[in-house]
C-alpha positions in Angstrom: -149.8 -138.5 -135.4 -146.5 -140.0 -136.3 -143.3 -137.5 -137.7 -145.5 -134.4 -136.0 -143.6 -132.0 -133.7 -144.0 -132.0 -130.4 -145.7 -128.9 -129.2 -143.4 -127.4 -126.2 -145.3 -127.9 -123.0 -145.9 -125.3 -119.8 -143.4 -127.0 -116.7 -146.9 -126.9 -114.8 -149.3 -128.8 -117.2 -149.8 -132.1 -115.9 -152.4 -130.6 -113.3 -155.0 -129.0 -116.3 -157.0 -130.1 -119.1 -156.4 -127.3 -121.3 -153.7 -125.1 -121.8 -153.7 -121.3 -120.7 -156.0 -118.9 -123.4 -153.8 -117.0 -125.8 -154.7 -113.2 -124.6 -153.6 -114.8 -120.8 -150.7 -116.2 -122.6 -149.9 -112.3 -123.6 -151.0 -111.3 -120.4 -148.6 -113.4 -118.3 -145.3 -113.7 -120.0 -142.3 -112.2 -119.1 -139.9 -113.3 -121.4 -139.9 -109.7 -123.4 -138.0 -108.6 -120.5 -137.1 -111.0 -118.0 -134.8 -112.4 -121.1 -131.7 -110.1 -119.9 -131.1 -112.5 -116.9 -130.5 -115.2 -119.3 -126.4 -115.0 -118.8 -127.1 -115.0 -115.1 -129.4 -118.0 -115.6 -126.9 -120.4 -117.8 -124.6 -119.3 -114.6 -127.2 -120.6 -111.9 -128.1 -123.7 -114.0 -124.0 -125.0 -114.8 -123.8 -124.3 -110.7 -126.9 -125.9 -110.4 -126.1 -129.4 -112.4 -122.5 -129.2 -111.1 -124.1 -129.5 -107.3 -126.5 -132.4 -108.6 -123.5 -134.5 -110.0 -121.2 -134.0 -106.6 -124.3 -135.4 -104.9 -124.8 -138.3 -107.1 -128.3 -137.3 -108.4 -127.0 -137.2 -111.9 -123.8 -138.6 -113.3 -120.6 -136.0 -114.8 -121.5 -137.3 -118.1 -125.2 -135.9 -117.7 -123.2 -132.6 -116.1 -121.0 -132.2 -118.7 -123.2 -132.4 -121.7 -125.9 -130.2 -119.9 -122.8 -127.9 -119.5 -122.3 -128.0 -123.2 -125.4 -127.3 -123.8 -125.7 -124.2 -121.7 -122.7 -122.7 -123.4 -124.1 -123.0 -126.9 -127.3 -121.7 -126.0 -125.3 -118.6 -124.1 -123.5 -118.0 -127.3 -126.7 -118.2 -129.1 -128.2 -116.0 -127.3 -125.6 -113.7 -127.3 -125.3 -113.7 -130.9 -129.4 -112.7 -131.0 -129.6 -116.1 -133.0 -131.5 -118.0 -130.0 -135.4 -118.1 -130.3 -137.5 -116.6 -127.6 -141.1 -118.2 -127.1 -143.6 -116.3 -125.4 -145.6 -119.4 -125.1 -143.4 -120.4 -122.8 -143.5 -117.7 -120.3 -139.7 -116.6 -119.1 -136.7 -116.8 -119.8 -136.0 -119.9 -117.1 -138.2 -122.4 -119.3 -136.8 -121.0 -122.7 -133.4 -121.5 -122.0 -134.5 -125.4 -120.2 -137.1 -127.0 -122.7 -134.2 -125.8 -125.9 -131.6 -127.4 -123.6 -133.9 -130.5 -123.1 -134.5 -130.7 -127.3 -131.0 -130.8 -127.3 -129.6 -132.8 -124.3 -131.9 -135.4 -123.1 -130.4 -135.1 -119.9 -131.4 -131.7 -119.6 -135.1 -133.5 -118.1 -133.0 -133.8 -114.6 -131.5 -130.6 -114.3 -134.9 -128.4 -112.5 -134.2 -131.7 -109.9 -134.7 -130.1 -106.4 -135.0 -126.7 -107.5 -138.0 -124.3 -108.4 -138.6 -121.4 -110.8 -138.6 -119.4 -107.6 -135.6 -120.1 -106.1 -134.2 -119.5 -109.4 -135.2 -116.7 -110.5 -134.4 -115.4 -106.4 -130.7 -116.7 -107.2 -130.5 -115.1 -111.2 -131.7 -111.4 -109.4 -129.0 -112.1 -106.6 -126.5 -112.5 -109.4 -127.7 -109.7 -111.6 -127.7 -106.7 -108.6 -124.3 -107.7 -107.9 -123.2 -106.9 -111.5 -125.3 -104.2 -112.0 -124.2 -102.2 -108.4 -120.6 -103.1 -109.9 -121.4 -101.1 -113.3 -122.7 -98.7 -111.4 -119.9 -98.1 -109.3 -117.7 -97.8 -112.2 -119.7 -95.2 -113.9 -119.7 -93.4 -110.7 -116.2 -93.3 -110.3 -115.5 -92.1 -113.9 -118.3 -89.1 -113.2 -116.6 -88.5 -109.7 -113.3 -88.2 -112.0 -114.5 -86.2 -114.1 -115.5 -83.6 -111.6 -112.2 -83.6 -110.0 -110.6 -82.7 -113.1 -112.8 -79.6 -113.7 -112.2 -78.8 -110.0 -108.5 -79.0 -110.7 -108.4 -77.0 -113.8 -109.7 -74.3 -112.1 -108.3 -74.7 -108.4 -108.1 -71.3 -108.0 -111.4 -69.7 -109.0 -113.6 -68.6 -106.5 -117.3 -68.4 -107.0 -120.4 -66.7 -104.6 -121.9 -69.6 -103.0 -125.8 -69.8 -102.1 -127.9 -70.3 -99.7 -131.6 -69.7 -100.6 -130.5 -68.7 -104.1 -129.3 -65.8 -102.3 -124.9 -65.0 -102.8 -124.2 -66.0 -99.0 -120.3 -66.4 -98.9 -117.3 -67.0 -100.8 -115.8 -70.4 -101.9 -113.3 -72.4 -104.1 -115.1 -73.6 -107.4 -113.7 -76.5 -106.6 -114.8 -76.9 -103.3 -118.3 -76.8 -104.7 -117.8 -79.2 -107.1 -116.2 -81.7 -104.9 -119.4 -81.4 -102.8 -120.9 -83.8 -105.7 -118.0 -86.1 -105.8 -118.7 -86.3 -102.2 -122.6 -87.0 -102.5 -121.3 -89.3 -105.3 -118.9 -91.9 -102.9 -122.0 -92.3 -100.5 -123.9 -93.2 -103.8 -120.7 -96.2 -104.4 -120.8 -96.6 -100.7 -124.9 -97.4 -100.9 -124.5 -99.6 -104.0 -121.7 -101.6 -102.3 -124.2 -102.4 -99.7 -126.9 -103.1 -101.6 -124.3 -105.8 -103.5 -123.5 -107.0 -100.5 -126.9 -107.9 -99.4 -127.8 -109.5 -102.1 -124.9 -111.9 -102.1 -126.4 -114.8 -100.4 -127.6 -117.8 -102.2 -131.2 -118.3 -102.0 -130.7 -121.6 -104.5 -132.1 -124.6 -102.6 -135.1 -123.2 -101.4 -137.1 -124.7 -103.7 -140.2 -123.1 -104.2 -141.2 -122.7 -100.7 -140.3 -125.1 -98.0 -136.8 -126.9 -100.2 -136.3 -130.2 -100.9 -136.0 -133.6 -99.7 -132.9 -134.6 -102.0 -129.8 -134.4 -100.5 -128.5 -131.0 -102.0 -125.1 -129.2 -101.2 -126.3 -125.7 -101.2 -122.4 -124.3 -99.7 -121.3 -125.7 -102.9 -123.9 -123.9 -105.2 -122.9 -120.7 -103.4 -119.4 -121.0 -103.5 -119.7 -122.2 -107.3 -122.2 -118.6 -107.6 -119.4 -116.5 -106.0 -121.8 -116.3 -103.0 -119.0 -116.0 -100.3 -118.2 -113.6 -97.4 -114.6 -112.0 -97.2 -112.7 -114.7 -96.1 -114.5 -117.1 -99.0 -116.8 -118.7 -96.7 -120.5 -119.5 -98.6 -123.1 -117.4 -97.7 -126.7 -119.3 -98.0 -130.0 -117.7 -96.9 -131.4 -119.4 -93.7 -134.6 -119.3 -94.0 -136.6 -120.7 -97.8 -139.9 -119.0 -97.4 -138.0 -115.6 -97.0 -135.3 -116.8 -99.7 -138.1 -116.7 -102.7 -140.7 -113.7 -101.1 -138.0 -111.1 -100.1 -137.3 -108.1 -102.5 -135.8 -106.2 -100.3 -132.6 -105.9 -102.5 -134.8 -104.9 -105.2 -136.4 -101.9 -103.0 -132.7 -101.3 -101.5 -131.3 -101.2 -105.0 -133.9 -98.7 -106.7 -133.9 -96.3 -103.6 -129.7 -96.5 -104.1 -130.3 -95.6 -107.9 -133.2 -92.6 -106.6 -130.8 -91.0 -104.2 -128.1 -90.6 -107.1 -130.7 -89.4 -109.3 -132.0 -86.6 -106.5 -127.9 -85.9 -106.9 -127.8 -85.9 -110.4 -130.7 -83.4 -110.5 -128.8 -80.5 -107.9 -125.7 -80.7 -109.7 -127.7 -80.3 -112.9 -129.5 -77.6 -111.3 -125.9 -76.2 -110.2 -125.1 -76.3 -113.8 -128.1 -75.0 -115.4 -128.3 -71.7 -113.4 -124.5 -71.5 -113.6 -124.6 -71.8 -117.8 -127.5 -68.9 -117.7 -126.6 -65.2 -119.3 -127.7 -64.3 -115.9 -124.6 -66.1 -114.1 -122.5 -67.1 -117.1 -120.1 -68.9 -114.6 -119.7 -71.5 -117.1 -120.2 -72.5 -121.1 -121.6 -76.4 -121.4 -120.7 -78.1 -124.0 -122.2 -78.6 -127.5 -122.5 -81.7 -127.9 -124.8 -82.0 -124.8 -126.8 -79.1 -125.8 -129.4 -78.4 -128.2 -131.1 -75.4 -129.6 -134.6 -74.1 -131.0 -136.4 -74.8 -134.0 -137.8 -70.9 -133.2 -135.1 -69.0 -131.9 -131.4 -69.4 -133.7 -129.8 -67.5 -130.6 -130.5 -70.3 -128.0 -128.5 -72.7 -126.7 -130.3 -75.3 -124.2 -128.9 -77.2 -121.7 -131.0 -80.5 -122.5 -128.9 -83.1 -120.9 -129.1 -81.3 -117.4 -132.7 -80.8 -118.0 -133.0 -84.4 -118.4 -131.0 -85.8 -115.6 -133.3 -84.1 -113.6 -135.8 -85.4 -115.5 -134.8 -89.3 -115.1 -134.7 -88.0 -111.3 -138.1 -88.4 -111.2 -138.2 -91.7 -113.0 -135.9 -93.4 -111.0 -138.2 -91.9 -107.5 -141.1 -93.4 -110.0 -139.5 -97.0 -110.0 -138.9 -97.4 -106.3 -142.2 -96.4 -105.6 -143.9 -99.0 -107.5 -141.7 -101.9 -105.7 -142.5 -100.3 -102.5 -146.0 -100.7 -103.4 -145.9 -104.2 -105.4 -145.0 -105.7 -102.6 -146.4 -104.0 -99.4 -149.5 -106.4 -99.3 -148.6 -110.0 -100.7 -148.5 -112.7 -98.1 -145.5 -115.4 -98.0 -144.4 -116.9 -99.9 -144.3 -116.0 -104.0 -147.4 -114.3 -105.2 -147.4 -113.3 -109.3 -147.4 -110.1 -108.4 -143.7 -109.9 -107.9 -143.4 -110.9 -111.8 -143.6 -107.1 -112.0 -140.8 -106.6 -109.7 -138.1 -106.8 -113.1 -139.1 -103.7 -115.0 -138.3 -101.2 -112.8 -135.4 -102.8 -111.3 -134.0 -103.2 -115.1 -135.0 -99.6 -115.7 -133.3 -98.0 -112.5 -130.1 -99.7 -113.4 -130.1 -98.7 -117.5 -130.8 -95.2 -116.8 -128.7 -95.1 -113.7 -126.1 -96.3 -115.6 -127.1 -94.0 -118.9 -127.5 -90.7 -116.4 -124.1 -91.1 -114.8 -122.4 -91.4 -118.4 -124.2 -88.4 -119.4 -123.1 -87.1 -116.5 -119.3 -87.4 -116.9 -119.7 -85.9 -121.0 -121.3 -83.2 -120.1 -119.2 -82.1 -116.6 -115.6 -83.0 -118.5 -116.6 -80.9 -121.0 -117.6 -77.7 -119.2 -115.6 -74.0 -119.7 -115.3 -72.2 -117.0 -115.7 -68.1 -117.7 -113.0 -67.1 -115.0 -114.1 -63.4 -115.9 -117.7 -63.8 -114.8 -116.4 -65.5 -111.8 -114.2 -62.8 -110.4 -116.7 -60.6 -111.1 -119.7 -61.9 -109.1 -117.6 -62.6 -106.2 -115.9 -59.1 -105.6 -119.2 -58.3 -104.0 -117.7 -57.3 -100.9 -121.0 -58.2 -99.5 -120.0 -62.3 -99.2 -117.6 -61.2 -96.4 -120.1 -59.7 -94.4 -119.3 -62.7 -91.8 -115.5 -62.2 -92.0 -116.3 -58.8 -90.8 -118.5 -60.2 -87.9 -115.7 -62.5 -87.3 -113.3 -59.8 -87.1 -115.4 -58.1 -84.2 -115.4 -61.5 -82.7 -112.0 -61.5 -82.2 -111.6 -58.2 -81.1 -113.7 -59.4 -78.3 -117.1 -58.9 -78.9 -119.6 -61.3 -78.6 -120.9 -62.5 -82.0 -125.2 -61.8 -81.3 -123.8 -58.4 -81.0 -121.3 -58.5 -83.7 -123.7 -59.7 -86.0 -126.2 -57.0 -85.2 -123.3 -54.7 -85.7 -123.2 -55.8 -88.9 -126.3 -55.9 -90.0 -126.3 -52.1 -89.5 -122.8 -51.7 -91.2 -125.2 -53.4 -94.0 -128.0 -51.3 -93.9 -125.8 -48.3 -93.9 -124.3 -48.9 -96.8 -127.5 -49.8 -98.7 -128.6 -46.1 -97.3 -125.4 -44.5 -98.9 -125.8 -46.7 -102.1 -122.0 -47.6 -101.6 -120.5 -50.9 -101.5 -119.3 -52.1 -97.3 -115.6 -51.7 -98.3 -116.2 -48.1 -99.1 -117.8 -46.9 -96.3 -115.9 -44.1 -94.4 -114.5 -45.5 -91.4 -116.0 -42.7 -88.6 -119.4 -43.8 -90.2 -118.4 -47.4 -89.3 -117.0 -47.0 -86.0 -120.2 -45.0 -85.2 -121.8 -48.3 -85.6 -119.5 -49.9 -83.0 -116.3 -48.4 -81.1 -114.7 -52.0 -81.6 -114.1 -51.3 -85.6 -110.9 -50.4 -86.1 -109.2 -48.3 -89.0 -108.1 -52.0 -90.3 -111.6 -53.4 -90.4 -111.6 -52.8 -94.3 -108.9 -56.1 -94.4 -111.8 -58.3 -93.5 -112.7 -57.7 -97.3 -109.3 -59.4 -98.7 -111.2 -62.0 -100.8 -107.8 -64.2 -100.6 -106.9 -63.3 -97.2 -110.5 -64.3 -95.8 -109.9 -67.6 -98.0 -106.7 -68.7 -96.4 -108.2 -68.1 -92.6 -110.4 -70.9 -93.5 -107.7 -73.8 -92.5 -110.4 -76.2 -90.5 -111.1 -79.7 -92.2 -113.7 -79.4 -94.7 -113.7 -75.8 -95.1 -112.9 -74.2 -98.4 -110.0 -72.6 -97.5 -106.9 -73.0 -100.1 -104.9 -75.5 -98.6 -107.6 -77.3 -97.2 -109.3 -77.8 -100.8 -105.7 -78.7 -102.4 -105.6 -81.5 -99.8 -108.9 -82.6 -100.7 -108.0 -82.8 -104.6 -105.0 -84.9 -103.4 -106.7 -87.0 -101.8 -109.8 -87.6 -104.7 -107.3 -87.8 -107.2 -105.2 -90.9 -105.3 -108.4 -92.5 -104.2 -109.9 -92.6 -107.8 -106.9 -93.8 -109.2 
């Protein structure tokens, strides 16, 4: 009927009678969250149209208006004044049939491209921005831990092994432990960026296209390009549109931050507890109880190592999406999004959280000192003094060991032994065995790269604090 609007039609329609059922409408879409690739998608499509006119299937007039159009629905949608359609699936056909009511020339702009060579390009484009944010966020937790470290350079802490005080070491050094486990998270999201910058546009939707395409010039137009600026296009279609492998690559990059994010919460937790009261966290990353007005919780710890599990949760269910779909696309992989979308927000949301909570910690010096005058953490210094007094160090240890279990017997810390008891143990303890307990001393014979001797964890600090700027 004449003057009545034209209901917007599905891209694949011309093949069926009747149009999809309204609950399978519901069922199907993706455009509640597929929507955030729009920017990526305007990028792909003015690369896209550019490429058609240097080949001569459209003119630069067609190109330019499309162009035009793009932009104005970017800032539409930018705005949150652009209309999303679940009737018409994703965001790829919003953002094309409100181009197309708008240009008419928009009709030749899906020429020798498919939805899934699109969408392949538009999650290329969006794991390179989001392993980018996420690098940033990590260097700003990384700084964050390095200025804690350097605030307190000098305090010593026990450190653990099996939750048990094992030996002695620079706060510091502990802490720069994380901003180590931190750069091989950069390092993994780097790579992750890397492989996902190769153009996959061109493929079409399984086997390409017959027109004669340019696909270096879409890539280069994409920022697909190697070191030197040279396009990088994938080289083979039916793995171009099937392969997630950046997806899996990117979740398990944001699951082994979050396992990281968890032990230096961990750290922190056990650290903030009256029991070690190494540290105070602060406030504003802290609640209390609706029950007890005493308490003071350490929620946001709690959490990160509660989003650790989330983010493990999210790489599992790629891994499984797509262990059993044949080549090429399969609607399965429309499921691929959410988690990818929810390992990067809460990556990113974890790491911020992160960097609050670390820059504002207090470190009880006090409680420190304390817990590490045990003279018991330099059992192994003493060991090490028999060692180079020339005894082997199975029987030094052994030696030891007793030295440990005769103290226990006397109730009396090692440093307060009587030496004739001690050299009882073993005719190789001399009267200045004792000096093996000089908590700084022991600290300073600890020179050898990575160890947390003073000057080696003063070199290490220099060096964090010119790398991150």
């Amino acid at each position: 009927m004449a003057g009545m609007a034209k209901k917007p039609q599905v891209t694949w329609g011309g093949r069926f009678s009747a149009g999809p059922a309204g609950l399978m409408l519901r069922f199907s879409e993706s455009v509640s969250f597929d929507r955030r690739l729009a920017p990526f998608d305007i990028q792909g499509s003015k690369a896209h149209s550019a490429m058609l006119a240097k080949v001569g299937l459209i003119t630069r007039r067609e190109r330019d208006a499309i162009h035009r159009g793009l932009d104005a629905i970017g800032r539409e949608i930018a705005a949150g004044r652009f209309r999303w359609r679940t009737e018409l699936e994703d965001v790829h056909m919003n953002i094309e049939q409100a181009l197309t009511a708008r240009v008419p020339a928009a009709a030749r702009l899906h020429t020798a491209r498919s939805r899934n060579d699109q969408v392949a390009t538009d999650m290329r484009l969006y794991l390179k921005a989001a392993c980018a944010e996420i690098g940033d966020r990590i260097v700003a937790a990384q700084r964050a831990l390095v200025r804690v470290a350097e605030r307190n350079a000098a305090v010593l802490i026990p450190g653990y092994t099996h939750l048990q005080r094992a030996q002695p070491v620079f706060l510091a050094h502990h802490l720069l432990a994380y901003v180590e486990m931190l750069q091989r998270d950069a390092e993994r999201f780097a790579a992750v960026a890397d492989h996902a910058n190769w153009c996959p546009l061109g493929s079409g939707a399984i086997a390409g296209t017959t027109l004669p395409i340019d696909r270096e010039f879409t890539a280069r137009a994409l920022g697909f390009v190697d070191a030197r600026g040279r396009p990088r296009v994938t080289r083979n279609s039916m793995d171009a549109v099937s392969d997630r492998d950046t997806y899996v690559e990117f979740a398990s990059a944001c699951a082994l931050a979050g396992v990281h994010f968890s032990r230096l919460a961990e750290d922190l937790i056990l650290w903030a507890s009256q029991e070690f009261k190494f540290v105070e966290l602060p406030d504003a990353f802290c609640t209390g109880s609706s029950l007890m007005p005493q308490k003071k919780n350490p929620d946001s710890l709690e959490l990160l190592r509660g989003k650790s599990a989330r983010l493990q949760g999210n790489l599992h269910t790629l891994l499984v999406l797509a262990k059993g779909l044949p080549l090429t696309y399969n609607r399965d992989l429309q499921e691929d999004k959410p988690p990818v979308f929810d390992s990067h927000d809460q990556t990113v949301l974890c790491l911020e959280v992160l960097a609050g909570t670390v820059a504002g910690i207090r470190v009880h010096r006090d409680r420190c000192a304390a817990a590490v005058a045990d003279p018991a953490l330099l059992a192994t210094d003493l060991a090490d003094y028999l060692v180079r007094r020339g005894v082997p160090f199975r029987e030094a240890h052994h030696a030891v060991g007793a030295v440990v279990k005769l103290a226990e017997r006397q109730g009396r810390p090692l440093d307060r032994l009587a030496h004739v008891d001690v050299r009882a143990v073993h005719p190789r303890f001399g009267r200045d065995w004792v000096t093996s307990f000089d908590l700084r001393r022991a600290m300073a014979r600890r020179t050898g790269p990575g160890m947390p001797g003073p000057a080696a964890v003063a070199r290490q600090l220099r060096g964090w604090r010119q790398r991150l700027g």
